[in-house]
C-alpha positions in Angstrom: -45.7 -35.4 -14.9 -47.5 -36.0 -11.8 -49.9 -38.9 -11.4 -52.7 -36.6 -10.9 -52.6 -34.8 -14.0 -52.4 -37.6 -16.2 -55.5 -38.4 -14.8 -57.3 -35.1 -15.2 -56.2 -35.4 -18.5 -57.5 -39.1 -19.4 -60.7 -38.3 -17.6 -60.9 -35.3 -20.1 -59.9 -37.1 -23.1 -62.4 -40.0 -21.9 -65.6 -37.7 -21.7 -64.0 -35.9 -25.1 -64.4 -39.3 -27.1 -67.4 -40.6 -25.4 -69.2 -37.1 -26.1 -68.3 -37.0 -29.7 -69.6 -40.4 -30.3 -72.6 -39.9 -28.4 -72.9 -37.1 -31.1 -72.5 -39.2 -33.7 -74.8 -41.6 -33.3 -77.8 -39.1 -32.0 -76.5 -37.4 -35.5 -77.0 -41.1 -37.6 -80.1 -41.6 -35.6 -81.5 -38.4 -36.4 -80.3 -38.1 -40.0 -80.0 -41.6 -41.3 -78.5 -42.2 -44.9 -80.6 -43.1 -47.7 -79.6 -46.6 -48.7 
């Protein structure tokens, strides 16, 4: 695999991880758990 690609594809897996757990926490903010 060429050096470019894996770095397309970490770059995509980066933003992937970062936007579900920016998702996740607007989600808990939003819709906290009562305790």
């Amino acid at each position: 695999m060429r050096a470019g690609v894996t770095a397309v594809t970490e770059l995509i897996l980066g933003g992937a991880v970062a936007a579900g757990l920016l998702l996740y926490l607007l989600w808990a903010l939003l819709r906290p758990e009562d305790l």
